[in-house]
matplotlib code that plots the C-alpha trace (Angstrom):
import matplotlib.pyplot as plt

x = [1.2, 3.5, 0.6, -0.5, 2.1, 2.9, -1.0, -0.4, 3.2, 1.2, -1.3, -0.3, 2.2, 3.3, 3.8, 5.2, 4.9, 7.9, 9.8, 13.7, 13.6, 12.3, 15.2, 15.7, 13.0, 13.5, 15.8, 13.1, 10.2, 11.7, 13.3, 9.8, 8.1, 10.6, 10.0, 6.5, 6.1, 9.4, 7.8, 6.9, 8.0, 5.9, 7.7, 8.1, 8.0, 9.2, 7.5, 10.4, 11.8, 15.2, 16.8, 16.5, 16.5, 17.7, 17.0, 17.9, 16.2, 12.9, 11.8, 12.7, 12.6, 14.3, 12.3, 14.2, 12.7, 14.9, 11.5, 10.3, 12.3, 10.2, 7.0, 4.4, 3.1, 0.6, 2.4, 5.0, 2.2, 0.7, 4.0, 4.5, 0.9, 1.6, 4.9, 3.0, 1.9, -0.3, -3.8, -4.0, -1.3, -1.0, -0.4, 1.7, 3.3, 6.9, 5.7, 3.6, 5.5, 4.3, 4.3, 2.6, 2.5, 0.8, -2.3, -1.4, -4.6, -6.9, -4.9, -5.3, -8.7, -9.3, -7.7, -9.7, -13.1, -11.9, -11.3, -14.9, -16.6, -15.0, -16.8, -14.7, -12.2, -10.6, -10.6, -8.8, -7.4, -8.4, -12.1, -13.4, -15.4, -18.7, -21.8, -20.7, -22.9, -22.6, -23.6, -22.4, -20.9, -16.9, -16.0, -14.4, -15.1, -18.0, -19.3, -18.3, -21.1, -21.5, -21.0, -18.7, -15.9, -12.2, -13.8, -10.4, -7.8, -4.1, -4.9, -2.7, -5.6, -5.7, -6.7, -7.7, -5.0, -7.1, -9.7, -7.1, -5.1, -8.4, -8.9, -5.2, -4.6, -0.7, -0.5, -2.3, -0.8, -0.9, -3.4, -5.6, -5.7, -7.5, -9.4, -10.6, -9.7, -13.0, -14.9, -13.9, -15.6, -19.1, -20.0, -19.0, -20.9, -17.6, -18.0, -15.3, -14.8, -13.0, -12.6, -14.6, -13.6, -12.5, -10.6, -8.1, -5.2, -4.3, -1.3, -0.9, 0.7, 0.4, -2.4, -3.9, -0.7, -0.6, 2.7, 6.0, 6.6, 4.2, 4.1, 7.8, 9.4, 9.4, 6.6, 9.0, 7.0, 6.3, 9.9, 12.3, 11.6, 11.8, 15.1, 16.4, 14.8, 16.1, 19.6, 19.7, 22.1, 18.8, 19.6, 15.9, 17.4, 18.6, 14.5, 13.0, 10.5, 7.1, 4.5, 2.0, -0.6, -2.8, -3.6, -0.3, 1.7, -0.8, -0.6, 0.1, -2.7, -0.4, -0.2, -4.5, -4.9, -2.3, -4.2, -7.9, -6.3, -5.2, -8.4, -10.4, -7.8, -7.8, -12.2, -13.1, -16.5, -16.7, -14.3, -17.1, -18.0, -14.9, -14.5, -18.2, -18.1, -14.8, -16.3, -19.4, -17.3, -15.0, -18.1, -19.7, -23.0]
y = [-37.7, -37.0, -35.8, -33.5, -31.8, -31.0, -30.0, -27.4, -26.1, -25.7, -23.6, -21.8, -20.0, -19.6, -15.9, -15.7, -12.0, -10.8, -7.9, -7.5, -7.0, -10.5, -12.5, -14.0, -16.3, -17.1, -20.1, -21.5, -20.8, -22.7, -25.5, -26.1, -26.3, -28.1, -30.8, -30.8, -30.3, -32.0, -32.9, -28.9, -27.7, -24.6, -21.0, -19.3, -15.6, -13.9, -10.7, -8.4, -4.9, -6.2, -9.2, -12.2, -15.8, -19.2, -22.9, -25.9, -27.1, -25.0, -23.0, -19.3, -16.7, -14.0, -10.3, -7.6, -3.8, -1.3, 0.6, -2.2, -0.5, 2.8, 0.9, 0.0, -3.1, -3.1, -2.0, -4.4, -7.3, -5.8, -5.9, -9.6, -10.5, -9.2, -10.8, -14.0, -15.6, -17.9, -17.4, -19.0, -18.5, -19.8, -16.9, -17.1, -15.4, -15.8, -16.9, -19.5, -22.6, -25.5, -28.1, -31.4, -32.3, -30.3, -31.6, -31.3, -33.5, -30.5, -27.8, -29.6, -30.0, -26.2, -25.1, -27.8, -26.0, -22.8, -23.8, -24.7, -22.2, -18.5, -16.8, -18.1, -15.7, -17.8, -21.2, -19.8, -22.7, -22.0, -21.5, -17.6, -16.3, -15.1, -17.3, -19.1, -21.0, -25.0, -25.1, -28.8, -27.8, -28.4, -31.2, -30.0, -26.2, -23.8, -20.6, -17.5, -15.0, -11.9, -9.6, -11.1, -9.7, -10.5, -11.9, -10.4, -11.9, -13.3, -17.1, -19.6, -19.4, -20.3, -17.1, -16.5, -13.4, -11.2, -10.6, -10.1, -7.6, -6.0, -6.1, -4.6, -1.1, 0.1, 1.9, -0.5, -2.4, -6.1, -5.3, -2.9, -5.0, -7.8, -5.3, -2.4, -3.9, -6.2, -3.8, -4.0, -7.1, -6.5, -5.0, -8.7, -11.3, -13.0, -16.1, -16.4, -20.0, -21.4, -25.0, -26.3, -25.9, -29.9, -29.3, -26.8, -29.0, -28.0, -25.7, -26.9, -24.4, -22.3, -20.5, -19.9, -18.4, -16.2, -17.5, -17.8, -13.8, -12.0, -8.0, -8.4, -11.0, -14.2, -16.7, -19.1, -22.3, -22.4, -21.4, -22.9, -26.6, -26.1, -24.0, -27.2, -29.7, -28.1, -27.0, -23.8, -20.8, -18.3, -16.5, -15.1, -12.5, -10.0, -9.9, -10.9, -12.7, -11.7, -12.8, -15.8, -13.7, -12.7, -9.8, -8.6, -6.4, -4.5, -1.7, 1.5, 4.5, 6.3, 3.2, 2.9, 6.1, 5.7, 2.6, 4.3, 7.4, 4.5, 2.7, 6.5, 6.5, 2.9, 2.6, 6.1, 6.1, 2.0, 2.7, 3.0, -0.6, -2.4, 0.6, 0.0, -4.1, -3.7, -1.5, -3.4, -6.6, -4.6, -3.7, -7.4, -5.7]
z = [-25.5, -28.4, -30.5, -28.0, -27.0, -30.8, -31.0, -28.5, -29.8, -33.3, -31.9, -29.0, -27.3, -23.4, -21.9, -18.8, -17.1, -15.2, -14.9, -14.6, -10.9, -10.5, -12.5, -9.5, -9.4, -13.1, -13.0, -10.4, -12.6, -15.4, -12.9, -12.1, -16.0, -17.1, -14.7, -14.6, -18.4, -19.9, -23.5, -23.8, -27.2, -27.0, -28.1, -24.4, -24.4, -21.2, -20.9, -19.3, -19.9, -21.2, -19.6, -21.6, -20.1, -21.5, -19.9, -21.3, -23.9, -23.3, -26.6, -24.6, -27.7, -26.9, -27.4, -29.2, -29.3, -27.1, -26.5, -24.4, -20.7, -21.2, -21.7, -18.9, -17.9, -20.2, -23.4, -23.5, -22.4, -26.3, -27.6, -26.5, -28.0, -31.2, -31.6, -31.2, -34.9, -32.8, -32.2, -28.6, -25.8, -22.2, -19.6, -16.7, -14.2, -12.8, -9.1, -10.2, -9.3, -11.1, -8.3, -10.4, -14.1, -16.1, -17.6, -21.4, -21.9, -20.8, -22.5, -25.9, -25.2, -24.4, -27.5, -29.5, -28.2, -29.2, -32.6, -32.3, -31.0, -31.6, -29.1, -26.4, -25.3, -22.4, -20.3, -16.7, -15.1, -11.7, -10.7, -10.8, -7.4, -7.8, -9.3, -12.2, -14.8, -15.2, -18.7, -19.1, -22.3, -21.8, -19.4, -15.6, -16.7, -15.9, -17.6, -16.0, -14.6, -17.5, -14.4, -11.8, -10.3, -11.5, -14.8, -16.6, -14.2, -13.3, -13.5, -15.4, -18.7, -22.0, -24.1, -27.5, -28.5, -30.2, -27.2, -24.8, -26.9, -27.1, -23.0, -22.3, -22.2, -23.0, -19.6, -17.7, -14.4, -13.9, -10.6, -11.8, -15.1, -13.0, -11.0, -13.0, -16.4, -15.6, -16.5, -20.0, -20.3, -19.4, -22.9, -24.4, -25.8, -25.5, -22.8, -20.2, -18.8, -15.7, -13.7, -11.7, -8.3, -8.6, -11.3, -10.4, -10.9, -14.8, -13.8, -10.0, -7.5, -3.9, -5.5, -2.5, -1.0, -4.1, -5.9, -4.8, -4.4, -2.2, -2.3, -3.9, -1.0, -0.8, 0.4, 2.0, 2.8, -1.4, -2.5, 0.0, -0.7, -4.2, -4.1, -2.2, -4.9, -7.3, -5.9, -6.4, -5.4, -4.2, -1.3, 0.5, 2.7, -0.5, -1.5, 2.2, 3.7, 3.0, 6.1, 5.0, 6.7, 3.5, 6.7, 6.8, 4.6, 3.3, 0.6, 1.5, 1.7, -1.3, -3.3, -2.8, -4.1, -7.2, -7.4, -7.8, -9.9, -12.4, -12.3, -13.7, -16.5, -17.4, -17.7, -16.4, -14.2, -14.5, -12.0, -9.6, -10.2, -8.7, -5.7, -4.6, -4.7, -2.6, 0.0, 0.2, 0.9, 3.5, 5.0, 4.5, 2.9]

ax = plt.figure().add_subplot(projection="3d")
ax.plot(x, y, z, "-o")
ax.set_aspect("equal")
plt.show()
């Protein structure tokens, strides 16, 4: 165990996406890895506009560049990645509430093959929708399909730097990252990986719920017996309670639109891609 987690503290690094608005959820966040990953030495970089973060004897490095509050999303993601001097880092986001032990044995694993075989750019940690490819090659994963959607995504992943430097645009948002972002991929020989849908217990929490935070409130079934576990001053009313509907609290016509206009900029007319396949599964065509 030793060995392993000094494997993966050699060779990678963890980035866990925030913003300063969400500080709130921070001390949870780490309440949670710590627990669930107490042997981590890994170099933590919180991806934030200015706020830095420390929690107990977690490796939090603390990122200094005063540009970093005009940036978007995207820039200060690039910023992060080249700070790194790793080649492989764990990504994360701040909602993701790490509910069982993380399986160090699979990480190490993961960034042994990719050591191996340079032509993988990521193992996601949670399986990817559309028809993957069970190449038999890595053990609990499957190969993702050259054209699916949401091939560039979210999910707690292991990813090789380089590629995903090359997949993130500086003004790019984290959603239409996932979503029109994809598009970037489909030139690659590059293969994407993910779990098996068995195997989706790497980094374990309320995935299906979407995280502890949804649509900037909070998801209370995930994050109210956690605040209690872990004894923690949070009070839900300042941010609200978001519905557990994934129905309900839907995005607003004007954020859509903003939403579509970024999409043109981000991969121009590949645009078209993502906006069909959604309307065709609106429609259930």
């Amino acid at each position: 165990m030793k060995e392993m987690n000094k494997y993966i503290a050699d060779n990678c690094s963890i980035i866990v996406n925030s913003c300063d608005k969400y500080k709130d959820i921070w001390a949870l966040f780490f309440s949670c890895l710590h627990e669930q990953w107490p042997e981590c030495t890994v170099d933590i970089y919180l991806n934030t506009e200015s706020e830095s973060f420390e929690y107990k004897d977690l490796k939090l490095i603390k990122i200094e560049n005063e540009n970093r509050e005009s940036m978007a999303w995207g820039g200060r993601f690039i910023d992060v990645l080249h700070l790194i001097t790793h080649k492989y880092a764990i990504c994360l986001y701040d909602d993701f509430l790490i509910e069982s032990k993380v399986d160090i044995s699979q990480i190490n694993s993961c960034i042994h093959w990719m050591e191996d075989y340079d032509d993988i750019a990521v193992f996601y940690f949670f399986n990817n929708i559309g028809k993957n490819i069970k190449d038999d090659l890595f053990n609990g994963f499957e190969l993702i399909g050259k054209r699916n959607d949401y091939k560039l995504n979210s999910a707690p992943a292991l990813w090789r730097i380089e590629k995903l430097i090359s997949l993130t645009g500086e003004n790019d948002d984290p959603w239409a990252w996932e979503c029109f972002g994809t598009a970037r991929t489909y030139t690659l020989t590059d293969r994407f990986y993910c779990t098996e849908k068995n195997n989706e217990h790497i980094f374990d929490y309320k995935h299906e719920l979407g995280g502890g935070i949804r649509r900037g409130k909070w998801v209370s079934s995930v994050v109210s017996p956690l605040i209690k576990k872990y004894n923690l001053n949070i009070n839900l009313n300042e941010r609200g309670i978001s519905s557990e509907l994934l129905s309900k609290d839907k995005y607003s016509l004007h954020w859509k639109v903003n939403f579509i206009i970024m999409g043109f900029k981000m991969v121009g007319f590949k645009a078209f891609i993502f906006i069909i396949r959604a309307i065709k599964s609106k429609l259930k065509i």
